[in-house]
C-alpha positions as CSV (number, residue, x, y, z in Angstrom):
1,X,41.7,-21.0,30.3
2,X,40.0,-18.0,28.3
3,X,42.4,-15.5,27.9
4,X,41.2,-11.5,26.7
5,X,39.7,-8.9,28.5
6,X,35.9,-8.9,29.5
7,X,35.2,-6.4,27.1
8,X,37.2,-7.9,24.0
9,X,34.7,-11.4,24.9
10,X,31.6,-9.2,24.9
11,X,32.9,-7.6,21.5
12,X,33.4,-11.2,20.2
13,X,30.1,-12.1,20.9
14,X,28.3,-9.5,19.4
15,X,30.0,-10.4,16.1
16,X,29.4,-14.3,16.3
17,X,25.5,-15.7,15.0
18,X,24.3,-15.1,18.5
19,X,25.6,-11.3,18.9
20,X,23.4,-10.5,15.8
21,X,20.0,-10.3,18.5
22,X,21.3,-7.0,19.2
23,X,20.1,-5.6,15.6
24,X,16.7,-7.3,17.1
25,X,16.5,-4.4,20.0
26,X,16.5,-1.9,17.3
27,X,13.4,-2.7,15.4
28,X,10.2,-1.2,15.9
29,X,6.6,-2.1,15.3
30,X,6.0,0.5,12.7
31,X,8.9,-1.7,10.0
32,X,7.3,-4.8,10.9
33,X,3.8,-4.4,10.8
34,X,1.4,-5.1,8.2
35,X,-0.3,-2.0,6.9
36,X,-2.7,-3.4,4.3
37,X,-5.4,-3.9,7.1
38,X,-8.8,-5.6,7.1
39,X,-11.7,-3.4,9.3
40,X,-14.9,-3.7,10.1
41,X,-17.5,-0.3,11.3
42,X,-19.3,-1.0,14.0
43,X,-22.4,-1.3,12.4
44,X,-21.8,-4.4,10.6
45,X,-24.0,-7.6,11.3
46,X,-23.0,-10.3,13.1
47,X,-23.7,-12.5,9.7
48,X,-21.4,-10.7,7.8
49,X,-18.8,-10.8,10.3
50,X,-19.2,-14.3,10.5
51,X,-18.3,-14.3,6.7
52,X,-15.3,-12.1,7.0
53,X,-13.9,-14.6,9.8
54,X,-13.9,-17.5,7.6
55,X,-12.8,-15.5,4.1
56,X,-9.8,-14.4,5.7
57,X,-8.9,-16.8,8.6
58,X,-8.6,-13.7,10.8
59,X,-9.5,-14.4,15.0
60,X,-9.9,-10.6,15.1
61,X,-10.9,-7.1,13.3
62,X,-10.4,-3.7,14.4
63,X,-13.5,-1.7,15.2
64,X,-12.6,1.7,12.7
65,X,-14.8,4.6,12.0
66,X,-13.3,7.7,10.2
67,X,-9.6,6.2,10.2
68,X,-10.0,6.0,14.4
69,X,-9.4,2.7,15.7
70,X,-12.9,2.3,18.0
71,X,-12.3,-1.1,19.5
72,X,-12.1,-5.1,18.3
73,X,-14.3,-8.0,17.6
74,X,-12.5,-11.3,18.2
75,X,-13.9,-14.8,17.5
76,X,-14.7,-15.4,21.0
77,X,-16.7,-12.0,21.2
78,X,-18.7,-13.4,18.0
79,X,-19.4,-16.8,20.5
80,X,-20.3,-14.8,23.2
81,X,-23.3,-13.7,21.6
82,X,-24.3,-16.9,21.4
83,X,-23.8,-17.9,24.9
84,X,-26.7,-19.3,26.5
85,X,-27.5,-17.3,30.1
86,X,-30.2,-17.4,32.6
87,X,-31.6,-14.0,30.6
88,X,-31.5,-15.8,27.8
89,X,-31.9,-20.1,26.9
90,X,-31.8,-20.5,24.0
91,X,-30.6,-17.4,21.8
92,X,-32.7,-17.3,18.2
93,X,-29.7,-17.8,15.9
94,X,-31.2,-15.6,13.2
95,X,-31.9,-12.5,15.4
96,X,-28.3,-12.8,17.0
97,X,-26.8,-12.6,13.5
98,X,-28.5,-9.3,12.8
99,X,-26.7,-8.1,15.7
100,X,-24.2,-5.2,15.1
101,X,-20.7,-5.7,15.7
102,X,-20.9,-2.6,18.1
103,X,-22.8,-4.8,20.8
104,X,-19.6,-7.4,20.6
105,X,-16.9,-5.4,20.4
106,X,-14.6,-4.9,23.1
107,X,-13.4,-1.0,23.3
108,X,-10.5,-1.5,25.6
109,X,-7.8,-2.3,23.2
110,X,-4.2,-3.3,24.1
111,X,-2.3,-1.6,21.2
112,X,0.9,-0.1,20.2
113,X,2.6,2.7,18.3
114,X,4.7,2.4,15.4
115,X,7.7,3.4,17.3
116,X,7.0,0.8,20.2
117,X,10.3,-1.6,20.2
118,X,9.5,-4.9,19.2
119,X,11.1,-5.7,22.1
120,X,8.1,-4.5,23.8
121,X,5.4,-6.0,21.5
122,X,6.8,-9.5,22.1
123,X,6.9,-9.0,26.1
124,X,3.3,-8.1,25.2
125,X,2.2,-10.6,23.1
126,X,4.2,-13.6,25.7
127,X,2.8,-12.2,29.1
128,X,-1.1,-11.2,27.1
129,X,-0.6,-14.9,24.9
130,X,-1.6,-12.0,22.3
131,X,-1.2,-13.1,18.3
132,X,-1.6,-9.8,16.9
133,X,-2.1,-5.7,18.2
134,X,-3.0,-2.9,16.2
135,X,-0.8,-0.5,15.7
136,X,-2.4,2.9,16.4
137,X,-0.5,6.5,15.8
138,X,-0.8,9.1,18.6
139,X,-4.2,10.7,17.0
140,X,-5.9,7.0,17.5
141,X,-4.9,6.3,13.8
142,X,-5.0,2.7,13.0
143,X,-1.6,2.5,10.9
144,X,-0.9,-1.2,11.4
145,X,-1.5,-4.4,12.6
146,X,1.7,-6.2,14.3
147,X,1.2,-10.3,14.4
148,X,3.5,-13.0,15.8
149,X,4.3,-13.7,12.2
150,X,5.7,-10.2,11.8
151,X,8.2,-10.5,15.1
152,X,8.9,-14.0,13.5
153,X,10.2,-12.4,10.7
154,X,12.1,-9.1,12.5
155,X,13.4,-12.0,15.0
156,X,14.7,-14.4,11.6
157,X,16.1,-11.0,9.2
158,X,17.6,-9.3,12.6
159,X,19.7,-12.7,12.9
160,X,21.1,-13.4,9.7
161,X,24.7,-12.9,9.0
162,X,24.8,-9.3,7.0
């Protein structure tokens, strides 16, 4: 039989290994998120894209003009050019790659702002099956860029013993 009341068991478990999630619900993108960011401009050839995705091992870059976050280009919207349609058979590979990143990208961003809970970024990034989101300040700012790696980390530092 467990003897105590409800709220002295609640107490106790907020102080054990597993209580120390709660520090978790505190953190927010904008501690977490990496601000040394990689962007491309929209007018940047496919080519050269091409080169950025395999220098850094990146599957995405954010599409920023004048500090304003315009949009992404992801891998798949690199293969997509290259996808063979009724309007086009057989794509000439050397035009395609003089493409600019602009005719790729997709605008419509699924982001977050530095005060978002990460909480809320990794409820995002399970239901979306997301890796990363930019972080964006309330004037379109890209700030950030919050990955899976970085709520790996808040999860491991928010759960160790203090």
């Amino acid at each position: 039989m467990v003897s105590g009341s409800p709220s002295q068991s609640a107490n106790d478990a907020t102080r054990g290994l597993g209580g120390s999630m709660y520090r978790f619900l505190e953190c927010m993108a904008g501690q977490y998120m990496t601000r040394a960011v990689i962007t491309v401009t929209r007018d940047v050839k496919l080519r050269e894209l091409e080169g950025l995705f395999e220098k850094h091992d990146f599957n995405s870059f954010s599409v920023v003009e004048g500090g304003k976050m315009l949009g992404i280009v992801t891998k798949f919207d690199f293969l997509k050019a290259f996808a063979f349609t009724t309007h086009q058979m057989v794509p000439h590979y050397e035009d395609l790659m003089k493409r600019p990143v602009s005719e790729m990208m997709t605008e419509r961003v699924v982001h977050v702002e530095p005060v978002t809970p990460l909480t809320r970024v990794l409820e995002l990034m399970v239901a979306l099956k997301a890796r990363s989101f930019p972080v964006v300040d309330p004037a379109r700012q890209l700030v950030g860029i919050i990955s899976r790696e970085d709520v790996m980390r808040a999860l491991r530092e928010a759960t160790q013993k203090a």
